[in-house]
Every structure is written in structure tokens, then in C-alpha cells.
C-alpha positions in Angstrom: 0.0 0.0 0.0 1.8 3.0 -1.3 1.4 6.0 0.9 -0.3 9.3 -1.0 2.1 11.7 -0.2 0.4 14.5 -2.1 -3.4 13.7 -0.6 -1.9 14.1 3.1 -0.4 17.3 1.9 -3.4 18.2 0.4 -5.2 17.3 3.9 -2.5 19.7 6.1 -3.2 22.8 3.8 -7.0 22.6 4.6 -6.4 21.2 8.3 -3.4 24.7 8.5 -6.5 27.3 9.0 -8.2 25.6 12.0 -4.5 24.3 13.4 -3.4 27.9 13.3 -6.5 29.2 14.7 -5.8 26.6 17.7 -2.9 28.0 18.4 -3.9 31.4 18.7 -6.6 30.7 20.6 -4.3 28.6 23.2 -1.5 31.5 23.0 -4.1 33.9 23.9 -6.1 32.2 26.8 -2.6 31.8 28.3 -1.3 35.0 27.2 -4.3 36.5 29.2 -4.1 34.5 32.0 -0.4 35.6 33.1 -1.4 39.3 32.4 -4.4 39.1 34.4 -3.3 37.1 37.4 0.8 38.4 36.9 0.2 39.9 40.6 -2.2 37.3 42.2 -0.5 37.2 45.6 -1.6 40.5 45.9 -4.5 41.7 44.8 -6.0 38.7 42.3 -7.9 37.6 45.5 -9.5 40.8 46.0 -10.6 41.3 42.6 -11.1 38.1 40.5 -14.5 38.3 39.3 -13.7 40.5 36.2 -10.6 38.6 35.4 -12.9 35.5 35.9 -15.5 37.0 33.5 -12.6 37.9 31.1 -11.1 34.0 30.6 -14.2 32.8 30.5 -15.1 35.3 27.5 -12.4 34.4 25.7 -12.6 30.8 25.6 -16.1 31.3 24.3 -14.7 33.2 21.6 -12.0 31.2 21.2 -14.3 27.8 20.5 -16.3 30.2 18.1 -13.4 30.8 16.2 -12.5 26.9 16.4 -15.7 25.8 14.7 -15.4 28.5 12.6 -12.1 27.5 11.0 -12.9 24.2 10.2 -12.8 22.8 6.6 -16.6 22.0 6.6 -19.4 23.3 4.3 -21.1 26.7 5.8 -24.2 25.1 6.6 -22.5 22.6 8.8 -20.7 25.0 10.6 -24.0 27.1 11.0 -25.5 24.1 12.4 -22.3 23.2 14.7 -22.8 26.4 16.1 -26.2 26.0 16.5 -25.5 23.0 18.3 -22.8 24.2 20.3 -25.3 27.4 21.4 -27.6 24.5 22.5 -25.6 22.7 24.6 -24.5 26.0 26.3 -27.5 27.1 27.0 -28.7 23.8 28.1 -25.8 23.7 30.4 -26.3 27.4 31.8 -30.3 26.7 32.2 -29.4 23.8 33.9 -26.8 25.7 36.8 -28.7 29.0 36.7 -30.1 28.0 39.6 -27.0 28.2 41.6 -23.9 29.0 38.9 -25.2 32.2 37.0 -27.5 33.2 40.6 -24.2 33.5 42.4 -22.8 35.2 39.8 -25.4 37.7 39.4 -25.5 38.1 43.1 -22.1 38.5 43.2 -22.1 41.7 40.6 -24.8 43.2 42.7 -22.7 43.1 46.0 -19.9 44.4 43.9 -22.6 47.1 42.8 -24.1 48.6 45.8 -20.2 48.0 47.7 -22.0 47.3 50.8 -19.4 44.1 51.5 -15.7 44.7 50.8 -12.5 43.3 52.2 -12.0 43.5 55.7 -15.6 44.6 56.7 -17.0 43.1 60.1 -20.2 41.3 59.0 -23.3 39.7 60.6 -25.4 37.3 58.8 -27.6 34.3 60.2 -25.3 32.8 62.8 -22.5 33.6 60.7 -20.4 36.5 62.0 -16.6 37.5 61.5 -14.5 39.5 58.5 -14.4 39.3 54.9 -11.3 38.0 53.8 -12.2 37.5 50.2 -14.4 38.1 47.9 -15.2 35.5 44.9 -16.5 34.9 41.5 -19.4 32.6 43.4 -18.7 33.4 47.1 -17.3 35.8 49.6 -14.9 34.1 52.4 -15.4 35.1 56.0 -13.1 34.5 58.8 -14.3 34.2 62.6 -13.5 35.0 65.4 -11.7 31.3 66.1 -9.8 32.0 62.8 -11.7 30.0 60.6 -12.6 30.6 57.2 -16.3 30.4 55.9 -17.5 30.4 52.4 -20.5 32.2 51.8 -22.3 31.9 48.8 -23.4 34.8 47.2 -27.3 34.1 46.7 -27.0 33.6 50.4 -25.9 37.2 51.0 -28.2 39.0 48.8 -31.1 36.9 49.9 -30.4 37.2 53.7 -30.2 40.5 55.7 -26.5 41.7 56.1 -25.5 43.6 59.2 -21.9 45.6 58.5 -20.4 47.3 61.1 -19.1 50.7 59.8 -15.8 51.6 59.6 -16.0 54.8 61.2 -17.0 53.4 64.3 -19.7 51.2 66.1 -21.4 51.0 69.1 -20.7 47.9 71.7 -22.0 46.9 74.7 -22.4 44.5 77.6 -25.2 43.3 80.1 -25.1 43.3 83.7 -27.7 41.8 86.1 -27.8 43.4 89.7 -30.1 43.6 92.7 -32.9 46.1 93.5 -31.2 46.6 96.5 -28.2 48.9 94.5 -29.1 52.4 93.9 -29.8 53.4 90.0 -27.3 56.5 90.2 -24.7 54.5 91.6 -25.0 52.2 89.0 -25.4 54.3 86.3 -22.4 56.0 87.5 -19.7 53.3 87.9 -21.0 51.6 84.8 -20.1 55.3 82.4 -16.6 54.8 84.2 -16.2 51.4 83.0 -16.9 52.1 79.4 -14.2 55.4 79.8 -11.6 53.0 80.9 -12.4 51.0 77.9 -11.9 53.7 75.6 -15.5 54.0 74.3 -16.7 57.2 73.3 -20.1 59.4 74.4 -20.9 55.8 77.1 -24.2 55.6 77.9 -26.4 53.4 79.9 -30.0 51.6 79.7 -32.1 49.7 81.6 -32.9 47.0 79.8 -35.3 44.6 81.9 -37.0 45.0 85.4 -36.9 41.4 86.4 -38.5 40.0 89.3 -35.3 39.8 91.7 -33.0 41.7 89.6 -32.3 44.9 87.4 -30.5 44.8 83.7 -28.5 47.4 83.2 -26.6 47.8 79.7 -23.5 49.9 79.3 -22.8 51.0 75.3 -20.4 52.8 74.2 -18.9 54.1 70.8 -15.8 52.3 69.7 -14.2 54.1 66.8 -11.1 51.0 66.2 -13.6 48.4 64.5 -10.3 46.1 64.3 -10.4 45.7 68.3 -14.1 44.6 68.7 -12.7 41.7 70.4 -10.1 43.1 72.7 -12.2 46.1 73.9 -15.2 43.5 73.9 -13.4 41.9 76.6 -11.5 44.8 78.2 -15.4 46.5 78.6 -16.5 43.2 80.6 -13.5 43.2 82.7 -13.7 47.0 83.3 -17.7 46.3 84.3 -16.0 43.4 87.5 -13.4 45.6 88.3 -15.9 48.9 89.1 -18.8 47.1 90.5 -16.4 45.1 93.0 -13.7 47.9 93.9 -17.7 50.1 94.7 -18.4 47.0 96.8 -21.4 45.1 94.5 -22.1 42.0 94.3 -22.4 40.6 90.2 -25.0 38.4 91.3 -29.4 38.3 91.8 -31.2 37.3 95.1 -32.1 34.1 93.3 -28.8 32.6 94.4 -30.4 32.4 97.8 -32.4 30.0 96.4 -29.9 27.7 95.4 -27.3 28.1 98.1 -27.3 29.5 102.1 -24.5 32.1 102.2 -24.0 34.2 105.4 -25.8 37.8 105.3 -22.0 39.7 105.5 -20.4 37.2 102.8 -19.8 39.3 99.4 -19.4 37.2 96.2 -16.0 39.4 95.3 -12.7 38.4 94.4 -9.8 39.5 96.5 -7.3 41.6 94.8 -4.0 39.4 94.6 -1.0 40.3 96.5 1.5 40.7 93.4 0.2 41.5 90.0 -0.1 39.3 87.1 2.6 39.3 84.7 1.9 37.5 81.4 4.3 35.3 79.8 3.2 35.4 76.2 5.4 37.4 73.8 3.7 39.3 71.6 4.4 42.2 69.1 1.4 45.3 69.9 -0.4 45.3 72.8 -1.5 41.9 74.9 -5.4 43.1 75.0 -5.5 43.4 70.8 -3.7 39.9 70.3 -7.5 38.5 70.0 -8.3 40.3 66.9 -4.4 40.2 65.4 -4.9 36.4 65.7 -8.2 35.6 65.2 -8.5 37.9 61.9 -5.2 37.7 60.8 -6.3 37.2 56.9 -8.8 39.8 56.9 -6.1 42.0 58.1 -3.2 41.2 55.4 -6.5 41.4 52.5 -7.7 44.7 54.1 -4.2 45.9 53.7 -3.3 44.9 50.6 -6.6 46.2 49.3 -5.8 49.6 50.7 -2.3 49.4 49.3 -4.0 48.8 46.0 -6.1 51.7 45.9 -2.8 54.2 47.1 -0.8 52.9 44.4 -3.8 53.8 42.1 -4.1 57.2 43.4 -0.5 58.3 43.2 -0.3 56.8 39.9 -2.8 59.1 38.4 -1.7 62.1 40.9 1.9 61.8 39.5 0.9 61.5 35.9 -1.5 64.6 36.8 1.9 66.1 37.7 3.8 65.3 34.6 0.8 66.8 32.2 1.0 70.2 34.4 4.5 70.4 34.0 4.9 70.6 37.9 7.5 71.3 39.8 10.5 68.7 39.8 10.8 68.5 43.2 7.4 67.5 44.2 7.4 65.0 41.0 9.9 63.4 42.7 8.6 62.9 46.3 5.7 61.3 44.6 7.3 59.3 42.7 9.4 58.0 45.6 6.5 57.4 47.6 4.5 55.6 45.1 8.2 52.9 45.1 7.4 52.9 48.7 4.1 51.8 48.7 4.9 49.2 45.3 7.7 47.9 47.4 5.0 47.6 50.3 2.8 45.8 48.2 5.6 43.3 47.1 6.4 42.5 50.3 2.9 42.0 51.3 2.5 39.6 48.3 5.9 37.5 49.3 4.5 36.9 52.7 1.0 35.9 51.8 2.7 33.0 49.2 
């Protein structure tokens, strides 16, 4: 069987279009993905849903121009394509429910920027800081350090509570007898919150309960990075008050459970020599809490942040250039816009 030397040639030259075309199509996807995700250790995980959306654009171009390029009649191709819309679509109707919902739901949040990197959020039982944001999710972590995957539909389908940057109000319950005056109270609990560096304190009554008074002490705290440490610092401030003033943390109802003599107080002593602590830490001891437990909201918040300074002094200095500005100030922006791309990097090498 003699080989046809001439026919496979013949077959190459009509095969060359649609080989070339495969090429390009490869070159480009991969092309693409290095430029979009060149810097992903910094700042591809706070932004992938339009690089996302461009790949994914691309290959459907690119398979157009596949079946497009093949050596076949045009009405074949017209019905390939036909075909090949069908089975899209039939695979898209199929995972709208939760594929193009998340995505849609996703663009929204991106929309109204109620949710971004860093933000302390409340939703359902699920509380703690957004870390990253996805082409089908937005990733939490909590306050044990945990990360959570939320999906989007979730997010825009369930109410949201975001606790502002510029500040939010926290506060803590204490249950005390009728036997303690109001003023008094009132009083030692607006200490309290001072001590725990809340602003404007203030305090409620919450409930008149039938052998005991809830008082609530709130307070402003403008640091929303140290919910947790002034959280704590606010409860410990509320022990130290009431039992330095001589009250007893604790209802008549305990009567009821146990005989205690009528001059026994339920209050700590103080302990001869302070306590030192013995764990090394950089900042100080009370903010190790949120440092550790929101360590990846942190480094995203910051790098986010970092991201949007780079932006700004890029445009300010070209701004400068266009205005023929003065050569000095040129240069200082210049040298802090290395500082804050050198930041950045570093940032970047740590996270890999």
C-alpha cells in the first residue's frame, strides 16, 4: 500500500486554517491569564470576578473561532454552532439555579459595595470578617480563625449587618439587685466604658426582672479592628468597678440555690503581686485577640488599601507630569509611590 504523499499534503493545507487558529486561541487564553493574574498574591484575591468574566469570555470566543475555521461546508458549521449554542444554554439553564445566581448576586454586591475586604459582618449565625471576595462566594473568617465560604445568593437573599468603619457602638449586660441604687450604678458603669476607651458611654435599663435589674453599658468604639479586645476589656472594666464600689455581680435568686451568710460578698480579692503575662507578643497583649483571630482579613484589608494608594498616586503623578509641575514635588511622589509598590511586594511574598 503505497502512501499518497500528495493527498496528506493536500489534507494539512486545509487542516493549516483551523491548526493555526488553535494555536492562537491557546497562546491567547494563556497569554491572558499571566497578564491578568501576573500579581495574584496581591490583589487577584481581591478582585477576581472581572478577570474570571474575562477568561471565561475568551474561551467562548476562542471555541467560536474553532468551529469556525474548520474545513466544513457553511451550513454545517452554522449548524455546529447551532448545536454548540444549545448545549450552552442547556448547560447554563441547567446551573442557573445556583452558577449564574451566584454570579449575578455577586455583581450586585460588587454594585451597591456594601461588603468589601476587611468589613466586620453579621449574617444568620455567621459573623466575623471578609477576607475575600469571589466569582461565586465571599470568604469570612471568625473570630476562632476560621474561614467560611459564603455563597453569594446567600448574601443578597439574607439580611446583612456591616459594622461601619468609622465606628460602632458595643455593649455588655449586667444583672444586679434592687437593692443597689440606679445613680450608683449608672455611675460606675459610664466609668467602665471610659476606661475601655469607648466614646459618648451611655447606659439603659434593659429589663426589670422579678429579683433583679439589667443594666446595659454601650459605648462608641471608633477602632472596629479591636471589637474583640475592647469587647473583653469592657466586661473586665464592668468586674473591676462594681467590685472595687463593693457590688455583688449576682441576683437574690442565688439564695435560692445556696445558704450564704448575710455579710459574705461574692467578690474576688485583689492578689497580692500582679499578674505578669508570659506570652510574647508584638502590639499590645489586649489586641492579640483580633491580630490572631482575623489575621487574613487584616493582610486582604491591607493589601486592598495598598492597591487603591498605588492607584491614586499613579494618576496624581501623571497629573503632575501633564501640568509640567514642579521637579521636586514630582519626585517625592514618585518615591512614595516605590514605597508603597515595594509595600505591596512585600505583602505579596509573605501571603505566598
Amino acid at each position: 500500500m503505497q502512501i499518497d504523499w500528495q493527498e496528506i499534503f493536500s489534507a494539512s493545507l486545509t487542516l493549516l486554517p483551523t491548526i493555526v487558529t488553535l494555536v492562537v486561541v491557546a497562546l491567547t487564553l494563556a497569554l491572558a491569564r499571566v497578564v491578568l493574574f501576573r500579581n495574584r498574591a496581591s490583589s487577584a484575591k481581591q478582585e477576581p470576578l472581572g478577570r474570571q468574566v474575562i477568561l471565561i469570555v475568551l474561551g467562548v470566543l476562542g471555541f467560536s473561532a474553532l468551529i469556525l475555521s474548520l474545513p466544513i461546508e457553511p451550513e454545517d458549521r452554522r449548524q455546529l454552532l447551532s448545536l454548540a449554542g444549545l448545549l450552552l444554554s442547556g448547560a447554563l439553564a441547567l446551573a442557573s439555579a445556583s452558577f449564574l445566581g451566584n454570579i449575578m448576586a455577586g455583581l450586585m454586591l460588587r454594585s451597591v459595595k456594601h461588603i468589601r475586604i476587611g468589613h466586620y459582618i453579621f449574617v444568620e449565625d455567621i459573623e466575623g470578617r471578609v477576607s475575600e471576595r469571589g466569582l461565586f462566594s465571599v470568604e469570612i473568617q471568625n473570630e476562632s480563625r476560621d474561614l467560611i465560604s459564603v455563597p453569594n445568593m446567600f448574601l443578597a437573599s439574607h439580611p446583612v449587618r456591616v459594622v461601619q468603619e468609622t465606628g460602632t457602638i458595643i455593649h455588655t449586660d449586667v444583672s444586679l439587685g434592687y437593692d443597689v441604687s440606679r445613680q450608683q450604678v449608672e455611675s460606675l458603669l459610664t466609668n467602665a466604658a471610659a476606661e475601655s476607651e469607648l466614646m459618648d458611654p451611655f447606659v439603659l435599663i434593659r429589663r426589670l426582672e422579678n429579683h433583679s435589674v439589667v443594666y446595659r453599658i454601650s459605648g462608641v468604639l471608633q477602632d472596629v479592628t479591636r471589637r474583640l479586645s475592647v469587647m473583653s476589656r469592657l466586661n473586665g472594666s464592668v468586674l473591676d468597678v462594681l467590685h472595687q464600689a463593693g457590688i455583688e455581680i449576682a441576683s437574690p435568686t442565688i439564695m435560692n440555690q445556696r445558704s450564704l451568710e448575710s455579710d459574705l460578698r461574692i467578690i474576688p480579692s485583689k492578689p497580692r503581686q500582679p499578674i505578669v503575662s508570659t506570652v510574647q507578643g508584638e502590639g499590645p497583649e489586649e489586641d492579640r485577640a483580633d491580630r490572631l483571630a482575623f489575621d487574613k482579613a487584616d493582610s486582604a484589608a491591607l493589601k486592598e488599601k495598598l492597591h487603591t494608594l498605588e492607584q491614586g498616586l499613579t494618576e496624581f503623578l501623571e497629573e503632575l507630569r501633564r501640568t509640567d509641575a514642579d521637579e521636586a514635588e514630582i519626585a517625592r511622589v514618585e518615591r512614595a509611590l516605590e514605597g508603597v509598590v515595594a509595600t505591596r511586594e512585600i505583602q505579596g511574598e509573605e501571603a505566598e
